[in-house]
Every structure is written in C-alpha cells, then in structure tokens.
C-alpha positions as CSV (number, residue, x, y, z in Angstrom):
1,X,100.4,-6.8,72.1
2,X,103.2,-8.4,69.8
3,X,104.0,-5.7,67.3
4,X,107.2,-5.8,64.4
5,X,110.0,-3.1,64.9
6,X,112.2,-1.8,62.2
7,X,115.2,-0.8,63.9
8,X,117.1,1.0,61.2
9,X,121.2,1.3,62.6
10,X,120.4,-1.6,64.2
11,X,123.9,-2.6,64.3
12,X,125.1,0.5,66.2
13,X,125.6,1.7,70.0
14,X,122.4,2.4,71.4
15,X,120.2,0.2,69.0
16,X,122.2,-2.8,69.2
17,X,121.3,-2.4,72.9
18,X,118.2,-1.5,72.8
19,X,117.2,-4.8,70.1
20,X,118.6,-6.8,73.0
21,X,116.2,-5.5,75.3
22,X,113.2,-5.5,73.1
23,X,114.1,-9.8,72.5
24,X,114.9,-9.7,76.5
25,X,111.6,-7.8,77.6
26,X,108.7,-7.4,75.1
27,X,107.0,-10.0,72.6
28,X,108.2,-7.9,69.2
29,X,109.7,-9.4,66.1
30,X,112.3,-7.1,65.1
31,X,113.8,-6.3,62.2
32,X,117.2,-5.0,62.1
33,X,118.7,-2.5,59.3
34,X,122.3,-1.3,59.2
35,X,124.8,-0.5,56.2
36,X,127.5,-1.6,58.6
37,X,129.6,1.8,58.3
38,X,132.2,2.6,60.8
39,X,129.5,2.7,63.7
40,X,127.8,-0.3,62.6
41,X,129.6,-3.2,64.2
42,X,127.3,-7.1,63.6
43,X,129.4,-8.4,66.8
44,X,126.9,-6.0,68.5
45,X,124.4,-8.0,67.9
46,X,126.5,-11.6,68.2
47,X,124.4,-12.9,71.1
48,X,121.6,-12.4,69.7
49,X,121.8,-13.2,65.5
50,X,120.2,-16.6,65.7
51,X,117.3,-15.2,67.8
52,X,113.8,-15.9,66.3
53,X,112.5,-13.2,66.2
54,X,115.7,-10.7,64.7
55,X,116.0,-10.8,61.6
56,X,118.9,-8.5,60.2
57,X,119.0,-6.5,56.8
58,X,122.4,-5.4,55.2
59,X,121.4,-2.2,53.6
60,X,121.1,1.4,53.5
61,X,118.1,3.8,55.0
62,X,119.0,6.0,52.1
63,X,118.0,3.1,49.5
64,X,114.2,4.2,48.8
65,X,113.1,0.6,47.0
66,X,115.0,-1.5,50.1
67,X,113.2,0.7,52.5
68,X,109.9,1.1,50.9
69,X,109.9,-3.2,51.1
70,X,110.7,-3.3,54.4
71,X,108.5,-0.2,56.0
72,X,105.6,-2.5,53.9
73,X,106.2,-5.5,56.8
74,X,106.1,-3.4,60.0
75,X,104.0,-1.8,62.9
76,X,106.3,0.5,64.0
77,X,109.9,2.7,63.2
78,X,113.1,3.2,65.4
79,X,115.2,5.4,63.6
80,X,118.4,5.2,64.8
81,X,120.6,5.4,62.1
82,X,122.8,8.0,61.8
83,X,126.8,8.9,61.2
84,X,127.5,10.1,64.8
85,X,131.4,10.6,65.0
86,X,131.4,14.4,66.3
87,X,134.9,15.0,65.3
88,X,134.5,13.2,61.9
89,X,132.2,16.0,60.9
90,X,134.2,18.7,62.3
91,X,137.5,17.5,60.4
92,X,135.6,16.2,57.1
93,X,132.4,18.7,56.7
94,X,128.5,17.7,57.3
95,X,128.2,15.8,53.4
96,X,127.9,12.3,54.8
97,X,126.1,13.3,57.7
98,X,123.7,15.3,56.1
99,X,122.9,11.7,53.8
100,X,122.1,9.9,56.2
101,X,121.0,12.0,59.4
102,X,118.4,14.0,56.9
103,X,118.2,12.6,53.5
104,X,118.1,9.1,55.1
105,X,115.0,9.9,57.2
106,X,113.7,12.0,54.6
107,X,113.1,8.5,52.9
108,X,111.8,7.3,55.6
109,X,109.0,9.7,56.1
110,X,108.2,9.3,52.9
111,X,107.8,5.5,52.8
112,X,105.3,6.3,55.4
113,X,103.1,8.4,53.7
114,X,102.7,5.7,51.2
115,X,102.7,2.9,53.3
116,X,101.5,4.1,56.8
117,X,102.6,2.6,60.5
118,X,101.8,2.3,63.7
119,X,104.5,4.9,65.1
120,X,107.1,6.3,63.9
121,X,110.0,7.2,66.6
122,X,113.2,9.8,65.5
123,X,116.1,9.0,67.8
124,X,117.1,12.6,67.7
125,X,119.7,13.7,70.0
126,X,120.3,16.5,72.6
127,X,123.2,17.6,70.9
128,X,121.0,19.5,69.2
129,X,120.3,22.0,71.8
130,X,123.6,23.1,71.9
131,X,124.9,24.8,75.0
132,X,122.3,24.8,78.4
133,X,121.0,28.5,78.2
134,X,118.8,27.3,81.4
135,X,118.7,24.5,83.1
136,X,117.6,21.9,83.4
137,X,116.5,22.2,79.3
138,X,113.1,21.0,78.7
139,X,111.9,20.0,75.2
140,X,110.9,24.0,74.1
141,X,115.0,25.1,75.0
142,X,116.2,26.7,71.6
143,X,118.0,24.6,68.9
144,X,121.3,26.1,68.7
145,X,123.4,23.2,67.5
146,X,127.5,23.8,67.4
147,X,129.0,21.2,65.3
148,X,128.2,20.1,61.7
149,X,126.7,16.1,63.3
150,X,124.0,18.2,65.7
151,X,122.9,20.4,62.8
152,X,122.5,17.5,60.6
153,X,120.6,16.4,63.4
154,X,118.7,18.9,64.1
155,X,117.7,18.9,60.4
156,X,116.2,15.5,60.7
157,X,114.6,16.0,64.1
158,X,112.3,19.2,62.8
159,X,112.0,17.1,59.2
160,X,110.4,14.7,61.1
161,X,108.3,17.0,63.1
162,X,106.8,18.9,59.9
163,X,105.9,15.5,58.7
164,X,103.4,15.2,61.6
165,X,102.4,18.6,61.3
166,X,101.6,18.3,57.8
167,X,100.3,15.2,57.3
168,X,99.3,14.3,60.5
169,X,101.9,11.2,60.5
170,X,102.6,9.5,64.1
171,X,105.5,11.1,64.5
172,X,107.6,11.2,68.1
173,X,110.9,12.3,68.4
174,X,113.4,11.8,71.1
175,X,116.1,13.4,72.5
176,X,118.6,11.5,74.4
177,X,121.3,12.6,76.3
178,X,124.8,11.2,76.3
179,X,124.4,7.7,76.5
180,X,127.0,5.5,77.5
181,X,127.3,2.1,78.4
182,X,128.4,-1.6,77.1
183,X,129.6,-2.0,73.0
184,X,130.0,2.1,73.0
185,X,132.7,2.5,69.8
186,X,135.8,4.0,71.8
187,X,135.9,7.8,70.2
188,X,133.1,8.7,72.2
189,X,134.4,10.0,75.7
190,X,133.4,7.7,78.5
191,X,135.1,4.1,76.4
192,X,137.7,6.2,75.3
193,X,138.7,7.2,79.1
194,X,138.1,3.7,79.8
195,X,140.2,2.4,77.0
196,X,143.1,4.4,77.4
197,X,142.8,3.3,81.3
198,X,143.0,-0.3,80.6
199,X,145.8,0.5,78.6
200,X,148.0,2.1,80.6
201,X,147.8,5.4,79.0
202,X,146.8,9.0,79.9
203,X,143.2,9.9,79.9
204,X,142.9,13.4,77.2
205,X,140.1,15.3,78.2
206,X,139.6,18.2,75.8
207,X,140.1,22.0,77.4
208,X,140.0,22.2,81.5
209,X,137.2,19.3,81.5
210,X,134.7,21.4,83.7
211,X,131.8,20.7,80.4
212,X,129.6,19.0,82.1
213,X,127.3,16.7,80.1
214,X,123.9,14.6,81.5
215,X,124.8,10.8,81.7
216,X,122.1,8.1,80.6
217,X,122.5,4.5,80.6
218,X,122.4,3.1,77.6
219,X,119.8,0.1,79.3
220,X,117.9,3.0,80.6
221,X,117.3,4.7,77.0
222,X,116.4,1.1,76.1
223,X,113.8,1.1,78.5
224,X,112.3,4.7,77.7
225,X,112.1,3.5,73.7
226,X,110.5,0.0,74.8
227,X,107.8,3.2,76.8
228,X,107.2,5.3,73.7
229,X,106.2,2.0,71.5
230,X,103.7,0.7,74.9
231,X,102.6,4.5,75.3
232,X,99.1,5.6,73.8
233,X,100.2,7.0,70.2
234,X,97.5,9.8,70.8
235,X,99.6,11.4,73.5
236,X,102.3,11.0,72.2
237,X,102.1,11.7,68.3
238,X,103.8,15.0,67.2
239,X,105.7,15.2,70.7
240,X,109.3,15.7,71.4
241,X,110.7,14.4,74.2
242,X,114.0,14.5,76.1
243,X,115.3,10.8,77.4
244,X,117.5,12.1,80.3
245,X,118.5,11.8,83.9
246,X,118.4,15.1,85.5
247,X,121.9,15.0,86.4
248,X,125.1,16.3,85.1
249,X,128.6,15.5,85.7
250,X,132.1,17.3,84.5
251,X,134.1,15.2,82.1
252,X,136.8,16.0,84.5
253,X,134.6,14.4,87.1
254,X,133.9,11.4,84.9
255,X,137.9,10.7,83.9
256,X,138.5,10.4,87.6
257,X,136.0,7.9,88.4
258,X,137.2,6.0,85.2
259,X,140.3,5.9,87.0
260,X,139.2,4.9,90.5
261,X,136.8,2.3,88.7
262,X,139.7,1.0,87.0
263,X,142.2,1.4,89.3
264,X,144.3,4.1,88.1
265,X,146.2,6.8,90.3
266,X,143.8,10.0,88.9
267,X,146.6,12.7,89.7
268,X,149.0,11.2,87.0
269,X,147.1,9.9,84.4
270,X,144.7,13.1,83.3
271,X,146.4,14.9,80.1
272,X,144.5,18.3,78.9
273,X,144.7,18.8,75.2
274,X,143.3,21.7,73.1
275,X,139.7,22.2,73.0
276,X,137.3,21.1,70.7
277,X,136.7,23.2,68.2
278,X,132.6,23.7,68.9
279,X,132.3,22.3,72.1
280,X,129.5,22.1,74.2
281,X,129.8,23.9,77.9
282,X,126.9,22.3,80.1
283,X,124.1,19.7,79.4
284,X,121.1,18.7,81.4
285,X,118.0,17.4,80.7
286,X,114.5,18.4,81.9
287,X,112.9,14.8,82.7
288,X,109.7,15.8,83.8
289,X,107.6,15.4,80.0
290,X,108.8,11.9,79.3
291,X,107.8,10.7,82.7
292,X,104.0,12.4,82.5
293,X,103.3,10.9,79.2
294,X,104.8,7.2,79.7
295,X,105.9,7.0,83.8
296,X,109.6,6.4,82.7
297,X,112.1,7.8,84.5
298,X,115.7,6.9,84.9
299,X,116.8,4.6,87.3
300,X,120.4,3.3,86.8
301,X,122.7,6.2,88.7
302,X,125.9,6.7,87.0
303,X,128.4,5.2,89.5
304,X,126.2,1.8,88.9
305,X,126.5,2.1,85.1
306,X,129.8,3.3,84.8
307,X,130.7,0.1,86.9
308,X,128.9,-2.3,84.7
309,X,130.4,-0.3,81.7
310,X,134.2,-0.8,82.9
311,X,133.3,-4.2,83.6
312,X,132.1,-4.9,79.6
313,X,135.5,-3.3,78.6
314,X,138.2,-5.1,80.5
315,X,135.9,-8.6,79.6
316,X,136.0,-7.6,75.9
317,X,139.5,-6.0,75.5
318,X,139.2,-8.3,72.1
319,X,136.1,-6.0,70.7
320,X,137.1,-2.7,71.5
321,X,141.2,-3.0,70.4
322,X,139.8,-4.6,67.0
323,X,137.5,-1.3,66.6
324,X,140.8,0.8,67.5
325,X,143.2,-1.1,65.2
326,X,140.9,-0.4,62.3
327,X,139.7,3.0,62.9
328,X,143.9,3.6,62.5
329,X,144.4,2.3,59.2
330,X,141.5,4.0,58.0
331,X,142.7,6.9,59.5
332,X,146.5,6.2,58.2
C-alpha cells in the first residue's frame, strides 16, 4: 500500500540514499525535510529533484509551526536528521547537537501526539552503545555513549522510547551501524581514506587502527528502513532494533583495502596520528531481532560495497573536493 514519508535530513548521507530507494522500490510519495547544514548537501538528492513523487522542504525539524504542517500530510516519520560530525562535538561541545538530535525530535514527538501517524521511525545510531562489553551487542547491551554526538543521541533515542511508553505512540527506533557507501561527506572514515587515496596522500588512521567497527551498506540500511515501514506496526511498536551485519573489521583493515581498491601501495601510504579523544574500541552488532520481526538481513558484504563505494568517489571527484574545499574555509 502507497503510503507518504516525511524524511526529515532528507538531504543527508543515509537519507538521501535511502529516498532514492523508497522512489526506486516502493509506491511512497515522500516528502523531504532538511535545513541544509554542513551535512545536508541538495546535490544528494540531484537525480532525483524533479521526481513526482519527492517533494523537498527547506526547513528546520526544530521549527514547531513548519513541522506541525507537515507531520498534518503524512502516514509515516523517518527521522534522520541529526548533526553527526563526531569530532565537531568533541572540539565545539554538545549545544548544537543536543538542538537538533533531542530538542529537534522532541518536536517531533510532540507534533504526533497532536496529530497522530502511522509509524514513527528514530534513526538512532549504535554509537550509542559505546564500547562492545560483549559481543555481538544485541538491542538490551548498556548505553554507555563516549562522545558528546552519541549522548545527544542517546538522549533522543530513549526520548523517543518514553513517548511510546507513555502514550502508547508507534514508536520504533533503530540502531544502525557504521554506514558507509556512495555521497558519504568525507570526515567520516571510510571517504576520507578514500579521498586521501585518490589524492595521493597518506591515509591517518587515529591510534594503532586495531578499533574495529561493524560495516553496513548504506543500500542495505535502505532496505531494512523500506522493512520497518512494510512490517506490522504491532510487532514492531515500542521496539528497538539494531540494523547491522554481524561482522566487524579493524580500520586498519579497512585503510588497506582502500588502498588495494584504489590502487595504492598499503605499506607507504598509512600515517598513525593521535587518538581520538573518546574513541570507541570494538563494534558489532547482534542481527538476529531485526531479522525475526521483518526477515531483513544484510546482504551486500563489505568487499562488494567498498568497491561500488570507491567507484562513486573517483566518478564524482567534482562532489566530494567541493565538500572539502568548503569545510576549509569554514574551518579557516
């Protein structure tokens, strides 16, 4: 059944991707929402604008009139938007972060009260776990997150799950793991590797690169959203649930097959820098509950996906220099 999706951060990484799979795959209408900060980029969407059934909103989720309107015209909410730049709110403190990962879907919830949907689905993140105390982690592993972006995260993740709690709202929240993939903005780890590849220049891997982190898709996470909305909301309402592979890789690991992909001798080109000041040791995700409830499970492995991914980047050298250019006069 033809439903209409509010994709709020529509404009950014994983929902830009996933809009293009919902016009690709399903019957939706979607409706795109994105303040087009750093993270939102509209030549993520540039294949796709004139589509019929996108429509695109310049505005904020923490505007309570724009999003009361729009929650008013929908069957179901993707809330994807979110400041995600780790080191960002390590160097500058949680205050924007905290606007928009909890205040932002604080409004949200609150629109739905009044104005009630289908579903309701939190892109959370597993960041919020912190580091593995066993693995793989399932969805009950403690919150223990270790930078000031996963605790503003982990603020709207259980704000969203009191909602359901307390007023019984269809609430699901999921928890991907570190997605990676085509149109990824370069100061995340696997385009910046492949950036600095293309380039010529020494991949920096933070500490001795033995962190290990579980590697999803970003097409894959598509897919397990496009699940959650087909899924029966009675199963699913109130749930949390970990989108993951099973899988984990060193960053270490990763930077050398960056550099086999791209072509790159791996013994010269790997520089160690400092650590990260809250950095997480090992992630993996238990895949089992996602798979019961909806039959998804992963199925891109990461040698395929990093392939397609170093593909994007060298074909659009264009999108990701203009991202770096600007992100250095900002930072200047």
């Amino acid at each position: 059944m033809s439903k209409r999706v509010l994709v709020t951060g529509g404009a950014g990484f994983i929902s830009s991707n996933f809009i293009r799979h919902l016009l690709a795959h399903t019957d939706h209408e979607v409706v795109s929402l994105d303040a087009l900060t750093y993270a939102g980029n509209l030549e993520n969407l540039a294949d796709v604008m004139s589509h019929e059934r996108l429509s695109f909103v310049h505005g904020d989720v923490r505007d309570p009139d724009l999003v009361e309107k729009l929650v008013c015209e929908v069957d179901v909410i993707v809330n994807a938007a979110a400041e995600s730049h780790v080191e960002k709110s390590i160097e500058e403190g949680a205050s924007e972060f905290v606007t928009t990962n909890v205040e932002g879907t604080q409004i949200l919830l609150d629109a739905i009260r009044r104005t009630p949907v289908e579903r309701f689905i939190l892109i959370s993140s597993s960041e919020v776990y912190g580091t593995a105390e066993y693995a793989p982690m399932d969805e009950e592993h403690p919150l223990n997150p270790r930078s000031p972006y996963a605790a503003t995260k982990a603020g709207g993740d259980r704000l969203a799950y009191s909602y359901f709690v307390t007023y019984g709202l269809p609430i699901v929240i999921v928890r991907p793991f570190n997605n990676y993939g085509p149109r990824q903005h370069p100061e995340k780890v696997v385009p910046r590797f492949i950036t600095q590849a293309l380039s010529g220049e020494p991949l920096t891997i933070h500490g001795d690169g033995h962190a290990s982190r579980d590697w999803l898709y970003v097409d894959d996470d598509a897919e397990a959203i496009e699940a959650i909305i087909a899924a029966d909301i009675d199963g699913l309402a109130g749930e949390v649930v970990n989108v993951a592979t099973g899988i984990d890789i060193s960053v270490r690991d990763v930077a050398e097959s960056v550099l086999a992909a791209v072509g790159a001798d791996a013994d010269a080109e790997i520089v160690f820098v400092d650590e990260r000041l809250g950095q997480v040791d090992r992630h993996i995700g238990s895949t089992d509950k996602l798979e019961q409830l909806t039959g998804w499970r992963a199925r891109t492995s990461f040698e395929q996906g990093l392939e397609q991914t170093v593909e994007w980047y060298r074909e659009n050298e264009v999108w990701w220099r203009a991202l770096t250019a600007r992100d250095s006069v900002s930072s200047s």
